[in-house]
Residue frames as a rotation matrix with the C-alpha (Angstrom) as fourth column:
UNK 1
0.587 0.810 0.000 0.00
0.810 -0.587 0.000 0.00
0.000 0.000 -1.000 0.00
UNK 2
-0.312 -0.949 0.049 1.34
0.726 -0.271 -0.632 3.47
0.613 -0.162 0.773 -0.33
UNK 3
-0.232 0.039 -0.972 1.69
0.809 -0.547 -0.215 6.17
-0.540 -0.836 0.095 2.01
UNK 4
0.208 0.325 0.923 0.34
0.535 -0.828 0.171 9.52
0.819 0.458 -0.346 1.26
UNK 5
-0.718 -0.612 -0.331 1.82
0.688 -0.553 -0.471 12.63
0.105 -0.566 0.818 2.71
UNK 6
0.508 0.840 0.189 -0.32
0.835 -0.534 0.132 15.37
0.212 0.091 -0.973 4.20
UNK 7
-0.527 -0.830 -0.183 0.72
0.824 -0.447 -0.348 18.56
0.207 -0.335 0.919 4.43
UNK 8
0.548 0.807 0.223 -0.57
0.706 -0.588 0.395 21.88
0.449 -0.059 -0.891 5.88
UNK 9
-0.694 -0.666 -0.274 0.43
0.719 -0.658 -0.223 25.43
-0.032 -0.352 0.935 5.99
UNK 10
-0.108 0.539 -0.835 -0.77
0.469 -0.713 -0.521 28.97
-0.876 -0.448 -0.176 6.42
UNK 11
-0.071 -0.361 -0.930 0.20
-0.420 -0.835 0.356 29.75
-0.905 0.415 -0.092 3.29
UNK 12
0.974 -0.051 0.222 0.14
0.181 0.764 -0.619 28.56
-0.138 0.643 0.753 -0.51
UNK 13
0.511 -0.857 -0.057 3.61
-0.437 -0.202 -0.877 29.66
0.740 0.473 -0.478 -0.65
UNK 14
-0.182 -0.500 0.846 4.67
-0.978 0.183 -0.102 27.55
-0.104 -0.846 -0.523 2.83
UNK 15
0.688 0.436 0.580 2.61
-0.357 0.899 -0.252 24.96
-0.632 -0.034 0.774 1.75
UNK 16
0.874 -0.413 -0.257 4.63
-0.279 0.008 -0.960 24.98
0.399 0.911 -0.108 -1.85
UNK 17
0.178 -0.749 0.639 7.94
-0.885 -0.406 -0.228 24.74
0.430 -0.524 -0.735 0.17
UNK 18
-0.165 -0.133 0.977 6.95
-0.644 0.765 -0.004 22.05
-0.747 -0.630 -0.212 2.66
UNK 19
0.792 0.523 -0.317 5.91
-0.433 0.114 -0.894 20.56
-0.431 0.845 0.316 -0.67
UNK 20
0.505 -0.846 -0.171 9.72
-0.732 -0.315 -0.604 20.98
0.457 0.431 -0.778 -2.06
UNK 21
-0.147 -0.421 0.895 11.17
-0.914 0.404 0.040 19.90
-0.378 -0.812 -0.444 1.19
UNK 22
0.464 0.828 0.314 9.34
-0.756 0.555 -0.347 16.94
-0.462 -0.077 0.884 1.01
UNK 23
0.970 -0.018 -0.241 10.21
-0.241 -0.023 -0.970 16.05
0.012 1.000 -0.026 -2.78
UNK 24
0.265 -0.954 -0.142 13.66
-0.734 -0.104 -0.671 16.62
0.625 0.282 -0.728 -2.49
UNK 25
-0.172 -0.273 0.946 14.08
-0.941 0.328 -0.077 14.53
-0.290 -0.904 -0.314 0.98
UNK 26
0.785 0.503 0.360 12.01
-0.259 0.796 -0.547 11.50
-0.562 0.337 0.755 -1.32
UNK 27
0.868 -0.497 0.013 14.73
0.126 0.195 -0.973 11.74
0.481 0.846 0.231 -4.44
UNK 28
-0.074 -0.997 -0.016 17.80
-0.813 0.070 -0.578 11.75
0.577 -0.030 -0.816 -2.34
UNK 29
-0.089 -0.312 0.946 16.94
-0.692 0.703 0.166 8.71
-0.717 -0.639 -0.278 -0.68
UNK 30
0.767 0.628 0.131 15.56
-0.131 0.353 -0.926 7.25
-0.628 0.694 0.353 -3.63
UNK 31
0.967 -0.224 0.121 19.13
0.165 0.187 -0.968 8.43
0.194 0.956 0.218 -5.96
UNK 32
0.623 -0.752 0.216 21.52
-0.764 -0.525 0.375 8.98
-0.168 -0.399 -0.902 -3.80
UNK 33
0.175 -0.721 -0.671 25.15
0.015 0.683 -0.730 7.54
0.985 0.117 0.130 -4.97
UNK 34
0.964 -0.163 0.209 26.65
-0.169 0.231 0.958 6.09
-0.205 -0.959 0.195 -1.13
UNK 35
0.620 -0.744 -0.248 30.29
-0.255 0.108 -0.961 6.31
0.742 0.659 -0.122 -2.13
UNK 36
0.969 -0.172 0.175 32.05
-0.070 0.489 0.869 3.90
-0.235 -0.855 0.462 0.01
UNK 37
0.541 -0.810 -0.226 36.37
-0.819 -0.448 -0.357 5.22
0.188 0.378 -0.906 -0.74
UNK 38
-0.017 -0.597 0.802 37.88
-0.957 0.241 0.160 2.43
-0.289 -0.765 -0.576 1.17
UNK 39
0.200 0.387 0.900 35.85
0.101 0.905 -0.412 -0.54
-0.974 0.174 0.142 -0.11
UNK 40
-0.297 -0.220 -0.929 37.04
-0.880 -0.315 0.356 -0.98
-0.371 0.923 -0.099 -4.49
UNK 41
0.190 0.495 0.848 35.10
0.127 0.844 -0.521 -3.09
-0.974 0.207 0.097 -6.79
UNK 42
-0.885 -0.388 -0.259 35.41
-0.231 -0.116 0.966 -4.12
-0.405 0.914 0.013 -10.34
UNK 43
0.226 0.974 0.018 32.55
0.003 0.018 -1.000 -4.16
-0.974 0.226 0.001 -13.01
UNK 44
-0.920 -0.387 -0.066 32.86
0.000 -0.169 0.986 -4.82
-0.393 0.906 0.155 -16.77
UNK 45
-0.100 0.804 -0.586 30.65
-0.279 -0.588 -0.759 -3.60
-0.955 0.088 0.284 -19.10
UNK 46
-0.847 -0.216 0.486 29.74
0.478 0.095 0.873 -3.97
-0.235 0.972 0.023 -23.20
UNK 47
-0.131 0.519 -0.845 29.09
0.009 -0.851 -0.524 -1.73
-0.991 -0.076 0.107 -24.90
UNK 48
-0.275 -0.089 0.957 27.73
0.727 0.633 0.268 -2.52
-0.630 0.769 -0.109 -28.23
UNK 49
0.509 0.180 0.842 28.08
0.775 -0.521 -0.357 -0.18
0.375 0.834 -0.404 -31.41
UNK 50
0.639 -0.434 -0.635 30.75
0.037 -0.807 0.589 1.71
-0.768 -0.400 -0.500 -30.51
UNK 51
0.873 -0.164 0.460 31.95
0.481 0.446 -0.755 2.22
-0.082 0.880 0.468 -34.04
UNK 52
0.589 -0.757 0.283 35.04
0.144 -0.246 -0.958 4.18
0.795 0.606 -0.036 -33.98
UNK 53
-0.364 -0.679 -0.638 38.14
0.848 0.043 -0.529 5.14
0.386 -0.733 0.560 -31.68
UNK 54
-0.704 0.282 0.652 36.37
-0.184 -0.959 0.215 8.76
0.686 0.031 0.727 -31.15
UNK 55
0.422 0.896 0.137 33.13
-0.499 0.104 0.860 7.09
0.757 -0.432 0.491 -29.88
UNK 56
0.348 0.020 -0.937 35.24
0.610 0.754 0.243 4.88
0.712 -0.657 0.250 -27.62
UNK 57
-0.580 -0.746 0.327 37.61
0.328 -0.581 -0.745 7.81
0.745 -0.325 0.582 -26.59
UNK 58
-0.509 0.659 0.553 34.07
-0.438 -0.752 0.493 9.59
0.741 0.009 0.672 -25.97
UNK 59
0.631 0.469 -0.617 32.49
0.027 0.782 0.622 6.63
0.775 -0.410 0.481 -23.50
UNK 60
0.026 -0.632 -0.774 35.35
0.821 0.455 -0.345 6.25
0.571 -0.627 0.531 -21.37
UNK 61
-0.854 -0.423 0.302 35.43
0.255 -0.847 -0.467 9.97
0.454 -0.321 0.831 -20.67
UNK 62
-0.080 0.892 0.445 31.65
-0.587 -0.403 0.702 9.70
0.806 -0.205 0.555 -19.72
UNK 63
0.621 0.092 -0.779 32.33
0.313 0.882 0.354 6.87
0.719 -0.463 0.518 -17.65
UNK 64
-0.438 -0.744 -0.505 35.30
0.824 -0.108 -0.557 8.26
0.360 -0.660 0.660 -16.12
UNK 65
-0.673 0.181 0.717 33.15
0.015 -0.966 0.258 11.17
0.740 0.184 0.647 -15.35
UNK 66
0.418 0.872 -0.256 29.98
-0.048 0.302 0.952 9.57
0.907 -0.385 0.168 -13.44
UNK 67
0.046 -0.049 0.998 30.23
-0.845 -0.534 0.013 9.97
0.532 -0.844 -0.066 -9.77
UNK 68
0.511 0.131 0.850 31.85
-0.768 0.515 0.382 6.76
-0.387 -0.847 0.364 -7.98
UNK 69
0.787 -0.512 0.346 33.88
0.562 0.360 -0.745 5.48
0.257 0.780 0.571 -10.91
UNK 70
0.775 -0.600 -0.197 37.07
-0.277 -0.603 0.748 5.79
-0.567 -0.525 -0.634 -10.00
UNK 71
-0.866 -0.452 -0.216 39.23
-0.399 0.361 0.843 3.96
-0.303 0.816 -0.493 -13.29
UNK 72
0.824 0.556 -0.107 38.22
-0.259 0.201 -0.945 3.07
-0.504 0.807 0.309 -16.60
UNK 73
-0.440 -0.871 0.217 40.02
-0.409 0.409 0.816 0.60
-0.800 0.271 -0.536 -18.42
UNK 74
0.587 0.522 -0.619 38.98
-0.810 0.381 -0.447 -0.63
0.002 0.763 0.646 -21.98
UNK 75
0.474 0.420 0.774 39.11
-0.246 0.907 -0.342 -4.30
-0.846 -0.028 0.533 -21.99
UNK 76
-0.786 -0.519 0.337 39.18
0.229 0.261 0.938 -5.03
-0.575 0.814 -0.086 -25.36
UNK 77
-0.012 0.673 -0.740 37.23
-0.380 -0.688 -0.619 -3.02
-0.925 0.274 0.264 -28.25
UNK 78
-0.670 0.307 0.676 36.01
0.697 0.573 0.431 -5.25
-0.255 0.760 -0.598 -31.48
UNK 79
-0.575 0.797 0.184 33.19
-0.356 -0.446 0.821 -3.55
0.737 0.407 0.540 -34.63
UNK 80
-0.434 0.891 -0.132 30.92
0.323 0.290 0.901 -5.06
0.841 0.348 -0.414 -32.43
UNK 81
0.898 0.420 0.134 31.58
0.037 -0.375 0.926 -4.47
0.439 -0.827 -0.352 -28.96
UNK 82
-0.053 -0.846 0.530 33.50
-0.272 -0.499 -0.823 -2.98
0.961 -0.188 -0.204 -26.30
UNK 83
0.772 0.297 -0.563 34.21
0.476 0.316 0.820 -4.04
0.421 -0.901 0.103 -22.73
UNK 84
-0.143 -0.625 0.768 35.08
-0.389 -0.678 -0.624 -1.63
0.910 -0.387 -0.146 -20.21
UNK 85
-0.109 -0.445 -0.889 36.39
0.785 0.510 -0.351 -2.35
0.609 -0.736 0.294 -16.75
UNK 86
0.186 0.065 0.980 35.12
-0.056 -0.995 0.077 -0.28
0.981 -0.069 -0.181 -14.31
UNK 87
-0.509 -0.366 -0.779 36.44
0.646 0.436 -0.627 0.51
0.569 -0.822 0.014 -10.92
UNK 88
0.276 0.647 0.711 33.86
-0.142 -0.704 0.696 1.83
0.951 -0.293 -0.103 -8.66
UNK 89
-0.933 -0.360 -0.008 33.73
0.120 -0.291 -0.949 3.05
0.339 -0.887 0.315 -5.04
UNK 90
0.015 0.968 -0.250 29.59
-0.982 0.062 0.180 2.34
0.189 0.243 0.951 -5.32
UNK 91
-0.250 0.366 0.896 27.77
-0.101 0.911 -0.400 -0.65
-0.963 -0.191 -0.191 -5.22
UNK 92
-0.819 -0.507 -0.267 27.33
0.078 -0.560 0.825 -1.75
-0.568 0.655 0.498 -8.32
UNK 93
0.167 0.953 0.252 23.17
0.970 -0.205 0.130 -1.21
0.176 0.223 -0.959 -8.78
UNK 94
0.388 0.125 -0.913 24.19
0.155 -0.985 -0.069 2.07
-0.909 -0.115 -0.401 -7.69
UNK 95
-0.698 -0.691 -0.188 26.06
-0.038 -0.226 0.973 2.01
-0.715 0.687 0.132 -11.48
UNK 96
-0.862 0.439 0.252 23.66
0.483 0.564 0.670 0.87
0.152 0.700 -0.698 -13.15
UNK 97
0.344 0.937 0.068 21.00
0.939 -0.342 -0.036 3.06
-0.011 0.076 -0.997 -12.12
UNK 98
0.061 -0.276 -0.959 23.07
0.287 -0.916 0.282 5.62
-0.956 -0.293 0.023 -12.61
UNK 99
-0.192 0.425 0.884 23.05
0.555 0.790 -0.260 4.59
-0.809 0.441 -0.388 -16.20
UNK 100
-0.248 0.918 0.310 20.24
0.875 0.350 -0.334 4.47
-0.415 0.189 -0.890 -16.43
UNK 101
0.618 0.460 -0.638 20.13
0.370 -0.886 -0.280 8.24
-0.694 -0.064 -0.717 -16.66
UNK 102
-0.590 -0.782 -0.201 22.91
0.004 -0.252 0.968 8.26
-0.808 0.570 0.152 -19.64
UNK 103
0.089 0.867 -0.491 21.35
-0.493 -0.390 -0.778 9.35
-0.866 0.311 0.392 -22.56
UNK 104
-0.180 -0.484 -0.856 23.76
-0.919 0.393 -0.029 7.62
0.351 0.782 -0.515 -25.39
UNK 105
-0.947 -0.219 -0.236 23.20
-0.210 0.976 -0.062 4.14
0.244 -0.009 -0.970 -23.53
UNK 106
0.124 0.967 -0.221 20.29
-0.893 0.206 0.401 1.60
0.433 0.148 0.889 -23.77
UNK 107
-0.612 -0.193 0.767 20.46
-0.606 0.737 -0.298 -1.72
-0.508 -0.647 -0.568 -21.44
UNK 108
-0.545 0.401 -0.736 19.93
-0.599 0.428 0.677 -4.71
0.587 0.810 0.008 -23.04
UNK 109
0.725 0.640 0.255 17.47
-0.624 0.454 0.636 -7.31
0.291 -0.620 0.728 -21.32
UNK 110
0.265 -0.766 0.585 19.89
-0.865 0.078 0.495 -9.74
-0.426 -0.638 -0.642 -19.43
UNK 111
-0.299 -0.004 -0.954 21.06
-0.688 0.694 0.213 -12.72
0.661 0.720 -0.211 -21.87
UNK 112
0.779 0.611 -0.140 19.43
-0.568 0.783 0.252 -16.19
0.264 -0.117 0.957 -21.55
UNK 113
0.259 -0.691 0.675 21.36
-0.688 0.359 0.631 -18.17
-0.679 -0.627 -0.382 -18.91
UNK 114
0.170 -0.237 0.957 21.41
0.035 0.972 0.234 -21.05
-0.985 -0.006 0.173 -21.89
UNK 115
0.910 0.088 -0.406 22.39
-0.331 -0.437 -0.836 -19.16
-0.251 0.895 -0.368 -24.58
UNK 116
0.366 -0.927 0.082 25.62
0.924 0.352 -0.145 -20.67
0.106 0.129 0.986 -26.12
UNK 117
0.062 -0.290 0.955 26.55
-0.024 -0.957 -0.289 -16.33
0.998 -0.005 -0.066 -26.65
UNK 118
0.655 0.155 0.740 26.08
-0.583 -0.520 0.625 -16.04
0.482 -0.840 -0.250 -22.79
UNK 119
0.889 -0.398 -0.228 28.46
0.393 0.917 -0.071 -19.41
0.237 -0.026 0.971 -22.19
UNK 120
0.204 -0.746 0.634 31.24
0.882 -0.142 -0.450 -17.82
0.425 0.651 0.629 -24.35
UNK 121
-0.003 -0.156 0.988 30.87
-0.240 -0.959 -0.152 -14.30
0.971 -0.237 -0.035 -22.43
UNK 122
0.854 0.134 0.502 30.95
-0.471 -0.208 0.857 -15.33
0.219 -0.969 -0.114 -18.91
UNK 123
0.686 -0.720 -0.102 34.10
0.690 0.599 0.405 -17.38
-0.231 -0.349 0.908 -19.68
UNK 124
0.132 -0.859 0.495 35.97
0.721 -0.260 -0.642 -14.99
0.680 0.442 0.585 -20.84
UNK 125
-0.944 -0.013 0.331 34.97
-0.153 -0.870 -0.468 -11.68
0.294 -0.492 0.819 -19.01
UNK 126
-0.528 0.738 -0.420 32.08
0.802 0.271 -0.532 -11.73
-0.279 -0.618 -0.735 -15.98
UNK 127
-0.826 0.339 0.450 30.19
-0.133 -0.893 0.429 -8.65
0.548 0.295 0.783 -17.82
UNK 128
-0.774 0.606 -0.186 27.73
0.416 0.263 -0.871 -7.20
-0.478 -0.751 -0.455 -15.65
UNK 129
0.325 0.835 -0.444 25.38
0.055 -0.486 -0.872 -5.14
-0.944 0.259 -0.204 -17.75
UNK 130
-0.437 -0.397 0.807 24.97
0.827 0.175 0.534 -4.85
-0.353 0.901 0.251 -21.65
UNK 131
0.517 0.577 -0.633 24.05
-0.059 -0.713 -0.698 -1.38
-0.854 0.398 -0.334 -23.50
UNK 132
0.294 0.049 0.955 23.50
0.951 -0.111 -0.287 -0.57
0.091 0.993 -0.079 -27.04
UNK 133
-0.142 -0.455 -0.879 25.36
0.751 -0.628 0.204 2.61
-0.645 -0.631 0.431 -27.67
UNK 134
0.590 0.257 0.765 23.93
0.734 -0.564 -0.377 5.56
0.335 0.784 -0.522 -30.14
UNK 135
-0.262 -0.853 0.451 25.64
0.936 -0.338 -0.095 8.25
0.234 0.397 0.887 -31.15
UNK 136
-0.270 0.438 -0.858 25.31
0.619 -0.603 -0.503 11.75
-0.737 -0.667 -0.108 -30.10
């Protein structure tokens, strides 16, 4: 069931406020990154359609950008796909829903544990997440 906030003020402009307050107190618990310095994890990624050395250059520098990503390391970069290594200082759902909010990447649906393709990728490199990468 969900909860439903009430609020009451004297004012529509106090009300509007506690309103804010509210709002804002909901979406930082909701998106907040918990950046944990001490604790270092690895994550690898693919990133499919990344057609030139520009578009990779470009990726890494968005990656290396995002908030809790402390190294980026390209893997190994084929026409079809790329796999970056990321070191994070996050959890990594806290990557991934950070993402989520990248505008050039699309998450693919997770591959089919009995796919012969999903076999062949988990021996080589443990990729946690797949995105489809468009161009800006």
């Amino acid at each position: 069931m969900c909860s439903r906030d009430e609020l009451e003020a004297s004012t529509e402009l106090d009300l509007m406020a506690q309103y804010a307050a509210r709002l804002s107190q909901q979406l930082a618990q909701q998106y907040a990154i918990l950046l944990t310095p001490d604790v270092q994890q690895q994550a690898v990624l693919q990133i499919n359609g990344v057609a030139t050395l520009a578009d990779v250059v470009t990726l890494e520098r968005r990656l290396s950008d995002l908030l809790g990503v402390s190294r980026v390391q390209i893997v190994r970069h084929a026409p079809a796909e790329t796999l970056f290594r990321v070191t994070l200082q996050m959890s990594t759902a806290q990557l991934l829903q950070s993402l989520a909010f990248e505008p050039n990447l699309t998450r693919r649906p997770a591959a089919d544990l009995w796919s012969a393709d999903y076999a062949t990728a988990a021996s080589s490199q443990s990729v946690l997440a797949e995105f489809d990468y468009i161009r800006p």
